[in-house]
C-alpha positions in Angstrom: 106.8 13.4 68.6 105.3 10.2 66.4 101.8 11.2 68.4 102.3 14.5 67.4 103.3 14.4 64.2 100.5 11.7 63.7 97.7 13.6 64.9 98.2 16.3 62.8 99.5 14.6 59.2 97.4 11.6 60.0 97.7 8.3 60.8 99.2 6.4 57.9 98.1 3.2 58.7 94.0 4.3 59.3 91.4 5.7 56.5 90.9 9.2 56.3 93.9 9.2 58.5 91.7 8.5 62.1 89.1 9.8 63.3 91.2 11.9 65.8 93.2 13.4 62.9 90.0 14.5 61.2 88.2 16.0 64.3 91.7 17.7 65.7 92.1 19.4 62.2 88.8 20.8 62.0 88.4 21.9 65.5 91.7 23.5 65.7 90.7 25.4 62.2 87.2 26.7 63.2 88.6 27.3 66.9 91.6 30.0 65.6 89.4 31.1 62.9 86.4 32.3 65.0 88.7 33.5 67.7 90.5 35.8 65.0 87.0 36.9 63.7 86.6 38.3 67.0 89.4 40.9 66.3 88.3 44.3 65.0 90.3 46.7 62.6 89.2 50.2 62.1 85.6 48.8 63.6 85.2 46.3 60.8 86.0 42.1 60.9 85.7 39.2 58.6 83.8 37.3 61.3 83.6 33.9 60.6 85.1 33.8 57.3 88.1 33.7 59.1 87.8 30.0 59.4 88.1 30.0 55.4 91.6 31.6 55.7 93.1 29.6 58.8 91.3 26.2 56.3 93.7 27.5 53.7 97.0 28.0 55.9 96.2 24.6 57.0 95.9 22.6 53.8 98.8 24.7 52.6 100.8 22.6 55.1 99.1 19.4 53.9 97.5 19.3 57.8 94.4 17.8 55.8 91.4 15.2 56.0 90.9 12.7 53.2 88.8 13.9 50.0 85.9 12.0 50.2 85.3 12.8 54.2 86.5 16.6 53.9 83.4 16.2 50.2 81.0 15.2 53.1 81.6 17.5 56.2 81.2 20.3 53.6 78.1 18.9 52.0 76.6 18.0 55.2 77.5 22.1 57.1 76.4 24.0 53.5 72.9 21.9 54.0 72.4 22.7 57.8 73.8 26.7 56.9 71.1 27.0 54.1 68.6 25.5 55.7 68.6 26.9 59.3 68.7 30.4 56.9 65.3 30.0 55.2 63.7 28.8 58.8 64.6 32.4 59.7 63.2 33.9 56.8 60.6 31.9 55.4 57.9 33.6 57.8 58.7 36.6 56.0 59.7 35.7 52.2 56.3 36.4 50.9 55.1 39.3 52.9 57.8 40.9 51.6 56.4 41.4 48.1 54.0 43.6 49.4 53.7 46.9 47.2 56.8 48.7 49.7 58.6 45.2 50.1 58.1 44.6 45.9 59.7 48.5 45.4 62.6 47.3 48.2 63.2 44.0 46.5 63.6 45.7 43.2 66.5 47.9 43.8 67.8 44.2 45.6 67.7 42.9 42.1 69.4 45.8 40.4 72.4 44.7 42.7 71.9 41.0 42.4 71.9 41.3 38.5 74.1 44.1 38.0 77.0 42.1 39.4 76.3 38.7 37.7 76.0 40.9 34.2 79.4 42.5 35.5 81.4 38.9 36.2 80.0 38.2 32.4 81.2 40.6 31.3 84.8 40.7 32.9 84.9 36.6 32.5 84.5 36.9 28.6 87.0 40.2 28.6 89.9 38.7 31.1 89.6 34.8 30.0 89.4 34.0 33.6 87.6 30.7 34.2 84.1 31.1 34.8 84.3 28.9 37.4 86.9 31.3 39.3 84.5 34.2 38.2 81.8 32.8 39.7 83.7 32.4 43.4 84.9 36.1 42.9 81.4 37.0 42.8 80.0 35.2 45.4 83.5 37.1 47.8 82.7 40.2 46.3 79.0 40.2 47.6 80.3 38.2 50.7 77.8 35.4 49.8 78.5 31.7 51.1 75.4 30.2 49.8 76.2 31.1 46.4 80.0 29.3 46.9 78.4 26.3 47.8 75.7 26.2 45.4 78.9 27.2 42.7 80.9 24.1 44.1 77.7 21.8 44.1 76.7 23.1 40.8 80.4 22.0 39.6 80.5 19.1 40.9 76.7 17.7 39.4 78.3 19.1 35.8 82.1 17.6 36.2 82.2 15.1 39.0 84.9 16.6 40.6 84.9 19.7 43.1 86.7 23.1 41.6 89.1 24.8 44.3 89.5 27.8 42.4 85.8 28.4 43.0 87.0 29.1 46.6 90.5 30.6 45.6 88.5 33.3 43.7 85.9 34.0 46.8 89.1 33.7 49.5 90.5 36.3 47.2 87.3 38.8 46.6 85.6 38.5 50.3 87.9 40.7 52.6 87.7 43.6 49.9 83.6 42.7 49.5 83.2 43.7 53.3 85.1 47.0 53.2 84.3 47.8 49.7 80.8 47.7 50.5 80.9 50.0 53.4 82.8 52.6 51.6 79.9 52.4 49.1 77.7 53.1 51.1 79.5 56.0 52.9 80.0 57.7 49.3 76.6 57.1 48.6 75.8 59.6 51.5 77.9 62.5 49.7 77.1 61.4 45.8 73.1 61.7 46.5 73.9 64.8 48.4 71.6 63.2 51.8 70.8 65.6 54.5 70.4 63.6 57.5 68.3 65.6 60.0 65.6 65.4 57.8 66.3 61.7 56.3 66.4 60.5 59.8 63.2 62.3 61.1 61.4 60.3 58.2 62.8 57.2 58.7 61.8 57.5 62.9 57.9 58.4 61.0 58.0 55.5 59.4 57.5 56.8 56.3 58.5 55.8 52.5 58.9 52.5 51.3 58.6 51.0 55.2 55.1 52.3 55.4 53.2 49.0 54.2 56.0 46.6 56.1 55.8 48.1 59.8 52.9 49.5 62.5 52.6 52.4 64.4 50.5 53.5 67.5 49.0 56.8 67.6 46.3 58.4 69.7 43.6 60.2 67.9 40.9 62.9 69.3 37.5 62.1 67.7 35.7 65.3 66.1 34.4 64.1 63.4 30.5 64.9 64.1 29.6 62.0 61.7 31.2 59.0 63.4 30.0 59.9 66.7 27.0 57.7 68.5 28.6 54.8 66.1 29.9 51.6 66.9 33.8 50.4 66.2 32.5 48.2 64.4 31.0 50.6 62.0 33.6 52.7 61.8 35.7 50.1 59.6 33.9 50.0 56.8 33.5 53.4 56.5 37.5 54.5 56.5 38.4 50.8 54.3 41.5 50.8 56.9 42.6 48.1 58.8 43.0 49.3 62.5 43.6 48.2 66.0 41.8 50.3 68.4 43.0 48.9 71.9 42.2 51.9 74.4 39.5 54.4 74.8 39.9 57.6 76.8 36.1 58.7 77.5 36.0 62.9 77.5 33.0 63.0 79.6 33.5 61.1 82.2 37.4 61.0 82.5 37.6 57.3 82.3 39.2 54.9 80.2 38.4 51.1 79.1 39.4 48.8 76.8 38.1 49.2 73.6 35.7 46.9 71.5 33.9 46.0 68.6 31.0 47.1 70.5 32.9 50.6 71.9 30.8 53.4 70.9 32.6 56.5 69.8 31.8 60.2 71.2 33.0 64.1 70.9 36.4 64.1 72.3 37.2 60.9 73.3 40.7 59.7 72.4 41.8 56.0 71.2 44.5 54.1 71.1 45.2 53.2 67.5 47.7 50.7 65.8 47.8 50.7 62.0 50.5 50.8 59.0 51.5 54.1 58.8 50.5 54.1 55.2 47.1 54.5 56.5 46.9 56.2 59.6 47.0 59.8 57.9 43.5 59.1 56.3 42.2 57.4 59.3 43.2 60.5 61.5 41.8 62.9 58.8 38.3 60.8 59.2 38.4 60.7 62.9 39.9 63.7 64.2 43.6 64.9 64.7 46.3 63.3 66.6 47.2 64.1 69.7 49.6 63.4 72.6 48.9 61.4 75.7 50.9 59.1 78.4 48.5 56.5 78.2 50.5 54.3 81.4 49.2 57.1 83.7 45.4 56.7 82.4 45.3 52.9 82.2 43.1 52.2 85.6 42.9 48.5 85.7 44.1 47.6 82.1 47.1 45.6 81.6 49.4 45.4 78.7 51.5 42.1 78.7 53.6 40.5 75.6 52.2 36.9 75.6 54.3 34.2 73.3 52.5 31.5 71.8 53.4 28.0 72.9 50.8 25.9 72.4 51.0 23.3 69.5 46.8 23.7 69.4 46.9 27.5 68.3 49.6 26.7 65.5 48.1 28.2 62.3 44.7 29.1 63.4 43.6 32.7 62.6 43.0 34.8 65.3 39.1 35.3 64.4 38.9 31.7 65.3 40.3 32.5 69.2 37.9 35.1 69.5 39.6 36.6 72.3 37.4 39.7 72.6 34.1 37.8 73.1 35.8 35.0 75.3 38.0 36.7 77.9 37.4 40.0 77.5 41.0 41.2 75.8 42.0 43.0 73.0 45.4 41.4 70.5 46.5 44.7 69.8 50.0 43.5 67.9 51.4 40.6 66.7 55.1 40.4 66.5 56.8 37.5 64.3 60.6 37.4 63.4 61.0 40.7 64.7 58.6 42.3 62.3 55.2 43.8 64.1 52.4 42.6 62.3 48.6 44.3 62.5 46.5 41.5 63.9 43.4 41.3 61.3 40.8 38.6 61.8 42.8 36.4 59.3 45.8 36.7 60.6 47.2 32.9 61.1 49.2 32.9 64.3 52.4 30.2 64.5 54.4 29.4 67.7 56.6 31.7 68.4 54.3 34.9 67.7 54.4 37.6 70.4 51.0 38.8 70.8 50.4 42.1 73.3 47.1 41.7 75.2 45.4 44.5 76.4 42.3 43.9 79.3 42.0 43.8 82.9 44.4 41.2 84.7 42.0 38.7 85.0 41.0 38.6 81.2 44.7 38.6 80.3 45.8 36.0 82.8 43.1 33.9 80.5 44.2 34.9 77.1 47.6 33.6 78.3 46.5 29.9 79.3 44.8 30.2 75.6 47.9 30.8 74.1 50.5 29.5 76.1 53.4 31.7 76.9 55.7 28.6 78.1 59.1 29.9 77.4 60.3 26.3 78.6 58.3 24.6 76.0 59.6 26.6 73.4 63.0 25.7 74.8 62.5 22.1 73.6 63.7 21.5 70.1 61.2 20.5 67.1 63.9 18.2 65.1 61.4 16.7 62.7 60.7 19.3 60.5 64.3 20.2 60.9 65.0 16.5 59.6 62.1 16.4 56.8 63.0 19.2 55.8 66.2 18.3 55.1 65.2 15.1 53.5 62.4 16.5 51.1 65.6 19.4 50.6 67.6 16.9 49.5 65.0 15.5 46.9 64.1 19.0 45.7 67.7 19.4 44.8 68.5 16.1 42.9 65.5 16.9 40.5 66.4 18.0 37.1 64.9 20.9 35.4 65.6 21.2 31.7 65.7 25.2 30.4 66.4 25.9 27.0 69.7 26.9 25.9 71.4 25.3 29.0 73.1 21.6 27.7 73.1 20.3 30.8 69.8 19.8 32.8 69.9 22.4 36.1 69.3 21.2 39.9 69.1 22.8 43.0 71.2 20.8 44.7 72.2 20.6 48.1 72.3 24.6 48.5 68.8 25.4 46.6 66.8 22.4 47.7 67.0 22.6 51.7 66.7 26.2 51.2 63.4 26.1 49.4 62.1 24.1 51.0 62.8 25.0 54.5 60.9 28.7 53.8 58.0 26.5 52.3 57.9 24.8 55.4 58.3 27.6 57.7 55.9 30.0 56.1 53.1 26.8 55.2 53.9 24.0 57.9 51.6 25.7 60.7 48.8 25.5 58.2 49.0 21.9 58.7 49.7 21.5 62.1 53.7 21.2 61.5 55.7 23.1 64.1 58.5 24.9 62.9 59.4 27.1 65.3 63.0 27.0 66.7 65.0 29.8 68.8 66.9 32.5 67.9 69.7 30.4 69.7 68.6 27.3 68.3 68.4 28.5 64.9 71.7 30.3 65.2 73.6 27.5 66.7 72.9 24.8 63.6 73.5 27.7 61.4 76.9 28.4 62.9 78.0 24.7 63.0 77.1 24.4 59.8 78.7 27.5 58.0 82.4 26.3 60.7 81.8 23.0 59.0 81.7 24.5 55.3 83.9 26.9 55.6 86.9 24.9 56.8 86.7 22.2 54.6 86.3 24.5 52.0 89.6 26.4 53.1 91.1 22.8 53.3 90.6 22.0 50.3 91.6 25.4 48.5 94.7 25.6 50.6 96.6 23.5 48.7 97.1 25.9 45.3 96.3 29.1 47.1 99.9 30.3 47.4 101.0 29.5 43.8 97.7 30.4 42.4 98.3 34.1 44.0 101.9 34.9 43.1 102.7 32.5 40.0 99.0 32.6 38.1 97.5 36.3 38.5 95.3 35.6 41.3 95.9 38.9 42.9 93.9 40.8 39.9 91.3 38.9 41.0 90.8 41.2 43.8 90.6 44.7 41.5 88.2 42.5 39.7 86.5 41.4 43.4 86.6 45.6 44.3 84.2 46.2 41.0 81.7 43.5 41.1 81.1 45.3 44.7 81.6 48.7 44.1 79.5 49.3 40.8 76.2 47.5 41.2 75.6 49.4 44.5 76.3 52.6 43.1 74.3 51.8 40.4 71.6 50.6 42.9 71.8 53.4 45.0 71.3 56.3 42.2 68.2 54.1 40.9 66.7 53.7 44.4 66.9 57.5 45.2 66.0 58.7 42.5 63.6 56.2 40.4 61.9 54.9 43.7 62.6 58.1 46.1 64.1 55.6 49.0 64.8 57.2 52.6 68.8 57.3 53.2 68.5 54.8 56.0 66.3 53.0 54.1 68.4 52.1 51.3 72.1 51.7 53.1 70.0 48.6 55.0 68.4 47.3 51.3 72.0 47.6 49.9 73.1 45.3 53.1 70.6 43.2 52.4 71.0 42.9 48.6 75.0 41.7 49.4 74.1 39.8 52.4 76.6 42.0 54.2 76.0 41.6 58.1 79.7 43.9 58.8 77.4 46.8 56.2 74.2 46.3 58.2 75.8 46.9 61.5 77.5 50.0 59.8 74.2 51.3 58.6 72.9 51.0 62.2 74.9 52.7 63.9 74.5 55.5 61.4 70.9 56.5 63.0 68.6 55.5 66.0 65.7 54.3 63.6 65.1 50.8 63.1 65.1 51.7 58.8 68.3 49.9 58.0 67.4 46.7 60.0 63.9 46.6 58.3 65.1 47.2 54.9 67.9 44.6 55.4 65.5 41.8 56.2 62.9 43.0 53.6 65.3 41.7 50.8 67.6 38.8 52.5 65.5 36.3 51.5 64.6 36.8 48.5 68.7 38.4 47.5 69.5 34.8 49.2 67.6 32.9 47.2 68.6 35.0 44.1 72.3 34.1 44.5 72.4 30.7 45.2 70.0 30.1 41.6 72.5 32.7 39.8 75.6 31.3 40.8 74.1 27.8 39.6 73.2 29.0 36.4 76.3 31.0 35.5 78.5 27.6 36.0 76.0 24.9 34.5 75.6 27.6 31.2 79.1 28.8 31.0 81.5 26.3 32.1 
């Protein structure tokens, strides 16, 4: 019973209590915590925010680690969350300000800043501690970043960590994940949405996702003026950036790949890949779109999905591979992140990039030596960006910035720092020959190990005055206060995004998602239609909405506490 009792108080006699304490007491929290994220009501979990609650039960019972090593675990897992999360997005944080990404990360902001105007508003009003404010916002938009930068933010200005930072986001979070799914669902009957027509739309790929995604279409040439010309003629002359990858030759009944060189007659049809922004004026400058099953006309063409893997191709633009004029083969699309890309000249290509080819096998079988398409390699881990990046991260943060009207000088910390600089790295390291590329599975493993990490010694640490802080101190009208810092700015969002910007449905349930980092919201929004809308307007505004609340949540504690 003294080994029992021992393991899971501590060892009196050893710092910290042992090392067998600490790792027993962590393990067993992120263990029943992820197992009980797994558990569905009503279609709907907390996922791995679990861990936070069974953290709390735990230190409740005083099963906890010593102060200064549970201040480092949690340090150490919010560094590795943040900074696996801008690997992921970096490729895509600036491409995202495109004119449709710039409209989509607008209504984002409504949301973002609506809600730190609203926990303002109702700290000044209710006399509730900014500090607690500022965790009720950060559950109410279901935004673990923002509690860590909050808690690091704290702790730069005061020396000491805040629990009811966490107390307020423990409080806020479960009513942040349902609240925002019933926000969206009213949104549906307050806009008035017909979906039929919403959803045929969204599958065209029109609206706001126009300039952000690519479409193939085939188009029948009849305009009497391009014909006799050259591909490469044709470009200037539409001021559209297309991918022409097949040609379907009228009079002869043949079809080849197409070229540069490809010259254009009556009739023919071509392959075409383009933004749908501009594939209505290319098609009214060609000809008219038409149907065909291009599998059954290939002949000897193949189309393969090639994934670079060679450390040589790592930023270079695809002019510089020439492709065409080397093997023969045609980069008709360039998929990074999950995003299809249109492959222009200057396109710079990083590992990890899935690249269709289109020519005959033996051209393609050559473009693939070019390029790589070694899953194993890709298998192998790149730690030292991983490990700069952290270090520069950690640099970044501990510099002060002095704003006016702030006493205290403002640093990104250990949230901000890694963060920035992680979707520097990722979206400039192949420039300079820095591999950055990591799996999905890579990625997602350091991000989960780090967000278990955080989140139970956060919960550990909180668990202490969670129970007397609820019943004895008001806590529980924290959560009405939670409900509208959720409910409000996304209704608010929603009305401006429909009817200032003219979103598509689908479109804005996945921005709204995105804007409260809300996986449980995006996986409601995608199972509300079989386009890919939500998904593409979720990850048009996560990075930036990520960034956004980590520097707010900052800035509300070092300028109000």
């Amino acid at each position: 019973m003294e080994l029992i009792e021992n393991l899971f108080m501590g060892y009196p006699n050893l710092w910290g209590g042992g090392v067998a304490h600490s790792v027993l007491i962590l393990s067993l929290v992120i263990t029943i915590g992820i197992a009980l994220g797994k558990v569905k009501v009503a279609g709907v979990s907390l996922g791995i925010t679990w861990i936070l609650f069974v953290g709390i039960i735990f230190g409740h019972f005083n099963m906890n680690l010593d102060e200064h090593l549970l201040h480092f675990l949690k340090e150490f897992g919010l560094i590795l969350f943040v900074y696996s999360i801008g690997l992921q997005v970096g490729p895509g944080f600036f491409s995202a300000f495109k004119k449709g990404g710039l409209t989509l990360n607008m209504v984002a902001m409504t949301v973002v800043f609506s809600g730190v105007i609203l926990a303002i508003v109702l700290h000044f009003v209710s006399g509730v501690p900014i500090t607690t404010m500022v965790g009720i916002l950060s559950g109410a938009v279901t935004n673990t970043p923002g509690l860590g930068a909050a808690q690091q933010a704290n702790s730069d200005l005061n020396g000491v960590d805040a629990p009811e930072i966490a107390l307020g986001y423990a409080v806020a979070y479960p009513l942040g994940v349902i609240g925002c799914i019933l926000s969206l669902w009213a949104l549906r009957y307050i806009l008035r949405v017909k979906l039929d027509t919403e959803e045929t739309d969204a599958k065209r790929g029109l609206g706001h996702l126009q300039e952000l995604t690519v479409r193939p279409v085939t188009i029948e040439i009849h305009n009497e003026s391009v014909i006799g010309k050259k591909l490469r003629d044709i470009h200037p002359l539409v001021k559209r950036y297309f991918v022409v990858s097949h040609i379907y030759h009228a009079d002869t009944g043949t079809v080849e790949m197409a070229g540069a060189d490809t010259v254009l007659n009556l009739n023919d049809k071509i392959l075409l890949t383009s933004a749908p922004v501009d594939i209505d004026a290319i098609t009214v400058f060609l000809g008219c779109q038409v149907e065909m099953n291009w599998d059954n006309e290939e002949a000897d063409l193949v189309t393969r999905s090639v994934v670079i893997t060679r450390s040589e191709v790592n930023g270079k633009m695809l002019s510089q591979l020439k492709i065409r004029n080397s093997f023969g083969a045609n980069v008709v699309r360039v998929n990074r992140s999950g995003v299809d890309l249109v492959p222009s000249p200057n396109l710079q290509l990083q590992i990890g990039d899935r690249v269709m080819i289109v020519g005959n096998e033996l051209a393609v079988g050559q473009t693939e030596k070019v390029l790589g398409n070694s899953l194993k390699q890709l298998n192998h881990p790149n730690l030292i960006p991983i490990f700069l990046g952290i270090a520069l991260g950690c640099i970044l943060g501990s510099i002060p910035f002095v704003f006016p009207g702030i006493p205290q000088p403002v640093k990104l910390g250990l949230a901000g720092g890694p963060l920035i600089v992680s979707i520097l790295i990722s979206r400039f390291g192949p420039q300079y020959k820095l591999i950055t590329y990591t799996t999905m599975s890579a990625n997602l493993m350091v991000r989960e190990i780090g967000l278990s990490l955080f989140l139970a010694c956060v919960g550990l640490g909180a668990g202490a005055g969670f129970v007397d802080t609820i019943v004895h101190h008001g806590g529980y009208v924290w959560i009405g206060y939670g409900v509208i810092i959720t409910v409000v700015p996304l209704i608010i969002a929603g009305l401006v995004g429909r009817y200032a910007f003219k979103l598509n449905y689908y479109t804005l349930i996945g921005v709204l998602s995105g804007a409260t980092t809300n996986p449980p919201a995006l996986a409601y929004s995608n199972d509300q239609t079989s386009c890919d809308a939500p998904a593409v307007g979720y990850a048009t505004v996560y990075p930036l909405t990520m960034f956004l609340r980590v520097l707010t949540a900052q800035l509300l504690i070092l300028s109000l506490a």
